[in-house]
N, C-alpha and C positions, 0 to 999 in steps of 0.2 A: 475655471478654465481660462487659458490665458491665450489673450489674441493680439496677432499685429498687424497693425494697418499702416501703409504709407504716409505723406503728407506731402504739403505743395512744396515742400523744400526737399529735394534730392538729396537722399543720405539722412535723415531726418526721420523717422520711426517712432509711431504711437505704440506701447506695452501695456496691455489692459485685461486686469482680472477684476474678479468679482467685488471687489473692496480699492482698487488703488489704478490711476493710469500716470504714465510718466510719457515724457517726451525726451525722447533720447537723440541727439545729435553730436560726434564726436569733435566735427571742427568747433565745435560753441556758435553760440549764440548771444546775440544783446539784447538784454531783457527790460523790462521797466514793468516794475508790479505792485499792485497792493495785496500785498498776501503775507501769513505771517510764517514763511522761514524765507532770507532773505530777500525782502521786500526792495522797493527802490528800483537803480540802474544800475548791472552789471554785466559780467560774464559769464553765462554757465555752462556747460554742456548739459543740462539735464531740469526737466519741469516737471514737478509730482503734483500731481493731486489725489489724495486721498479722502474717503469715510473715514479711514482708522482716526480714534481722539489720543490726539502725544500726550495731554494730559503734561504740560511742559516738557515731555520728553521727547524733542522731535528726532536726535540721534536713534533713539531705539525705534522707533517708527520706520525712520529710511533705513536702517538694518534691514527690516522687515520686508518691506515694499522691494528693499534691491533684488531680493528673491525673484522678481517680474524675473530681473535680466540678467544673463550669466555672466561672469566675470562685469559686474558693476560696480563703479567706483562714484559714488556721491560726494566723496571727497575732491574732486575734479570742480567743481561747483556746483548748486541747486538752491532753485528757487520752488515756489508752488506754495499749494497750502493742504493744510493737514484739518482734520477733522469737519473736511468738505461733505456735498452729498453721493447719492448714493450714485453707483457709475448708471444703473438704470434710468437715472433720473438724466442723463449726459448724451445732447444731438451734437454730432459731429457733423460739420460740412465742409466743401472742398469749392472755393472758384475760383482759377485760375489762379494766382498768384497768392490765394489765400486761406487759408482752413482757421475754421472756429470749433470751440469745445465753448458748449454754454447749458446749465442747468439750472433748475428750479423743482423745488420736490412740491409734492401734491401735499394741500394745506388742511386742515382736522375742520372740518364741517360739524356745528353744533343743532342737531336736529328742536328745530321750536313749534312747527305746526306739521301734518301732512307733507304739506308742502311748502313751509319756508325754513330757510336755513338760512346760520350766517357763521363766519367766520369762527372758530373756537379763541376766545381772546385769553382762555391760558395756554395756549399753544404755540410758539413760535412763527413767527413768518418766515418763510424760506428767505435766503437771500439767491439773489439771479449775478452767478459765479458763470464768466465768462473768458476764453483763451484764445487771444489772435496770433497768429503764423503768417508772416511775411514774409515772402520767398524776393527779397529785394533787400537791397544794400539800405539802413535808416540811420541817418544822424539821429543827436539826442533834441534836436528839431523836431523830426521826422515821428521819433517815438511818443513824442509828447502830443503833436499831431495827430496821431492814429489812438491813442490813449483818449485824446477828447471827443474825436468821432465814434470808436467806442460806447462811451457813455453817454452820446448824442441819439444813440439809436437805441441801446439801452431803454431810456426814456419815454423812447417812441412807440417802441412794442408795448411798454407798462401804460402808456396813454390810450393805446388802441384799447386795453382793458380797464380802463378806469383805475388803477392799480398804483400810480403813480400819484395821484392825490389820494388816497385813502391809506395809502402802507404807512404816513405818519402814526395811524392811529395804534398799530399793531405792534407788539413785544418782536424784535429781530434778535435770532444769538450774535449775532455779529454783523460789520460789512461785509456789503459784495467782494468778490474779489477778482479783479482784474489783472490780464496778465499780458503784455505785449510781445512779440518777438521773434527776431530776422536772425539771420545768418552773419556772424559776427567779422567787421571790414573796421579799418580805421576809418575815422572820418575824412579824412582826407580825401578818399577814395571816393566820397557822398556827394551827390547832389541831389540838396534836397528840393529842390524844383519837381525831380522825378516824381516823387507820392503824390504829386496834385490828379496823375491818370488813374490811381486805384483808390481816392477816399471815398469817391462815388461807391465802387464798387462794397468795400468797408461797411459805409452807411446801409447799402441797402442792405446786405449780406447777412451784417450782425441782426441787425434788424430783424428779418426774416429769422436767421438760426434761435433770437430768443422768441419770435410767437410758435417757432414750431415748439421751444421746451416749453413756452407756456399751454399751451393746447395739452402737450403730452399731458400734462400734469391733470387736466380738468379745471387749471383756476380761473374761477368770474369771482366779481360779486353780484349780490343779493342785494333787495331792496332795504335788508335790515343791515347791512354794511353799509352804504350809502347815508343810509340816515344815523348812521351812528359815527360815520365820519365827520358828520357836523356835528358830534357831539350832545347829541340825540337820544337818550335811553325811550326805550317803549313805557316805561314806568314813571320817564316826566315826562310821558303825554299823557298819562292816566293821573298824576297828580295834577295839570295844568286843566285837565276837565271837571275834573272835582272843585278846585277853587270859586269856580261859577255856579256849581250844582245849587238851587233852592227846590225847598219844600219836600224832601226826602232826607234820610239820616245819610251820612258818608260812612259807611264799613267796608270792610272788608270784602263782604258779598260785592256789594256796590262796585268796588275799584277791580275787582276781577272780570266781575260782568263788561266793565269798560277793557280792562285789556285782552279780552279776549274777542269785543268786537273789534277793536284796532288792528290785532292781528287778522281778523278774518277778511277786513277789511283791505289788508296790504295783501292779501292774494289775487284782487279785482285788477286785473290788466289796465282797465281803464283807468284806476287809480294810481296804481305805479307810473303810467305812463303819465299823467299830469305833476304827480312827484316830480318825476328825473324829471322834467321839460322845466321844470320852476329851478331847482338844484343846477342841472348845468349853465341855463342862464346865468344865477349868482354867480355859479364860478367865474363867468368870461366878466359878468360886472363886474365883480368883485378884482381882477386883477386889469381893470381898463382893459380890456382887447377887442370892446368894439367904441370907435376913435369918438363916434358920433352919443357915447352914453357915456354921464358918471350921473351915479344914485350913491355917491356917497352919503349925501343927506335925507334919503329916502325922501323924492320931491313928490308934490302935491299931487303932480300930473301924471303918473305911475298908476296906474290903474291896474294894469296887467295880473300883477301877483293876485289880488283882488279877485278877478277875473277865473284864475283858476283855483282860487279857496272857494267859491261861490261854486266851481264845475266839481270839485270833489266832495263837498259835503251834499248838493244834490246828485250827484251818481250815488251817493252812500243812502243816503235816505229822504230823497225828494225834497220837492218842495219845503217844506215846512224847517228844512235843516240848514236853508239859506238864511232863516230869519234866523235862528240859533249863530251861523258864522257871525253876524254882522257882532255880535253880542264880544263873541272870543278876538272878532277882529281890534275891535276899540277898546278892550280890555287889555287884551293881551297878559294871559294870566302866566305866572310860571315859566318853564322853559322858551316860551313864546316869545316873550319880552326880550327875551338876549339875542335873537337871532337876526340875519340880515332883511335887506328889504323883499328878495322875493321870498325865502323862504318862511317869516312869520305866519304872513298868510295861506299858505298851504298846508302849515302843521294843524293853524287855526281850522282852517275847513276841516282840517280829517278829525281833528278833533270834535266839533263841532256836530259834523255827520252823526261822528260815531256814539256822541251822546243822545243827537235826538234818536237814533236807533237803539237802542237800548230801552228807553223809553215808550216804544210802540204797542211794546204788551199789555 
C-alpha cells in the first residue's frame, strides 16, 4: 500500500510502499551521496531507496519503483540506492528545518547457551543507510559540512552500543549509505555562514533518528561478541587451559568439560561485569584517552588488571582458584600471550577459575 508523507521542504514529498521510498521534488535538489546510482554531487529531482536487488540493472528497477508515482520521470535525474533494507526497517523524523530517513535491519542471533547468544558471524551486518533533507539554501561547503556531521553522529549512536568498535569484526554486504540534500539555488545565492545555526540541531537529530533505528531493530551486543572482538574464540580459551593442565590426560571429555564451564561461567553478572570493566579500560588505554596513562609497555606498577583476574577466578571458584590465576598469569599460555595489558589477565583468571572448577568433583 502506498503512502505519502510531507517533508521540511515545501513541495518536497516522501512516496513509500512496501519495497521502495523515493523523495520526489520537482524544482530539484543538490545532492551529495554515497550510494550506488548516481553517487557524488549533483542535481536531481528525485531520491530512491529501495529492498529491490538491480542485480546491475538499476534502469529496470527505477521502471519499477516509478510505479510509486504517476506520471514519473527518473529521467529528470536520481540519486539513491538500490538493494537497500527493508522500509520496515526505516525511522523517519522531521525538526524544523530538517528530516532524516535512517535504518538498520535486525541482525541473526546465534543461540550457544540458554542464555547466551552472539552475533551469527555467517550473516551479514546490517549497514546504518541514512538520508538528510535540508530545507535551506547549501553550498558545496555546506554539503560537505553536513555530510561530516552526518557521520559524526552516526558514530555516536554506534558508540552509545558499543557497535562501533566491534562491527570491524563482522562480514558487511556493503557501505553505509549516505545522502544529503537541500533545495537546489546557485551558489551565489549561499551563505555558507548560515548552516553553523542548524549543525547543532544535525548532530543531535541524526544521532537520535539512528538509536531510535537501532532500538527498533533489538541490536546489543553480547559478552561473547565483545570477546571475540578482541579476537577471542571460546575454544582458545579452552586450548590456552589445557597447555597448563598436569596429571590428567587432555581429551576431548576434558576440553568440553572446560568449555562448557567457561560458558557457564560467562552468564555470572558478576563475571561479565569484571570482563567489560577490564575491556573498556584497554580500549581508552589502548588509544591514549586518559592524558595521565600509557601502558604501552605494560609497566611493573599496573596492578589493576591483576586485581581483577584475581576477582574473577575467585567469584568462579574461590579461593583456591586465585593460586591457579597466579600460574596462567606468569605463564600466559596460548591466546593469553598476544593480548594487551589489561585484558591478559582477566582471560587468565577466567580461565584459571574455570579450570580449578572443573576440577572440584
Amino acid at each position: 500500500m502506498e503512502s505519502e508523507l510531507e517533508t521540511c521542504i515545501p513541495g518536497a514529498f516522501i512516496h513509500k510502499n512496501s519495497h521502495s521510498l523515493v523523495i520526489q521534488y520537482k524544482n530539484g535538489l543538490k545532492t551529495l551521496g554515497l550510494c550506488n546510482v548516481k553517487g557524488g554531487m549533483g542535481k536531481v529531482e528525485n531520491i530512491v531507496y529501495s529492498s529491490l536487488n538491480s542485480e546491475g540493472d538499476n534502469n529496470r528497477i527505477l521502471e519499477k519503483i516509478g510505479l510509486l508515482i504517476e506520471d514519473a520521470d527518473f529521467s529528470t535525474g536520481t540519486t539513491g540506492l538500490l538493494n537497500g533494507l527493508d522500509m520496515d526497517d526505516l525511522i523517519i523524523n522531521s525538526h524544523d528545518k530538517i528530516c532524516i530517513i535512517a535504518g538498520f535491519s535486525a541482525i541473526k542471533l546465534e543461540k550457544i547457551t540458554d542464555t547466551l547468544e552472539k552475533i551469527d558471524p555467517s550473516t551479514e551486518f546490517s549497514p546504518l543507510d541514512i538520508i538528510l533533507l535540508v530545507n535551506q539554501p547549501l553550498s558545496d561547503e555546506n554539503l560537505l559540512q553536513c555530510f561530516k556531521t552526518v557521520i559524526d553522529s552516526k558514530y555516536r549512536a554506534l558508540e552509545k552500543i558499543g557497535i562501533s568498535r566491534s562491527r570491524r569484526t563482522f562480514n558487511t554486504p556493503r557501505e553505509d549509505a549516505v545522502i544529503i540534500a537541500c533545495p537546489y539555488y546557485e551558489d551565489s545565492k549561499v551563505n555558507p555562514s548560515e548552516i553553523t545555526d542548524i549543525i547543532p540541531t544535525i548532530l543531535y537529530s541524526v544521532e537520535e533518528t539512528c538509536q531510535q533505528a537501532l532500538r527498533k531493530s533489538e541490536v546489543s551486543l553480547g559478552i561473547l561478541d565483545y570477546i571475540e572482538a578482541q579476537g577471542i574464540t571460546i575454544d582458545d580459551l579452552v586450548d590456552a587451559g589445557m597447555e597448563l593442565c598436569v596429571g590428567v590426560e587432555v581429551d576431548s571429555d576434558l576440553k568440553l568439560k572446560l568449555k562448557n564451564q567457561i560458558l557457564k561461567s560467562l552468564e555470572d553478572l558478576n563475571v561479565i561485569a569484571l570482563l567489560m570493566a577490564a575491556i573498556r579500560v584497554e580500549y581508552d588505554f589502548e588509544n591514549h584517552r586518559v592524558r595521565e596513562v600509557n601502558v604501552d609497555d605494560d609497566p611493573a606498577y599496573l596492578y589493576t588488571d591483576e586485581v581483577l583476574g584475581i576477582a574473577i577466578s575467585n567469584q568462579i571458584a574461590g579461593t583456591k582458584a586465585t593460586f591457579n590465576f597466579k600460574r596462567y598469569d606468569e605463564e600466559k599460555p596460548g591466546i593469553i600471550s598476544t593480548l594487551g595489558p589489561m585484558v591478559d589477565d582477566i582471560f587468565a583468571g577466567l580461565v584459571a577459575g574455570c579450570m580449578s572448577k572443573i576440577f572440584e568433583e
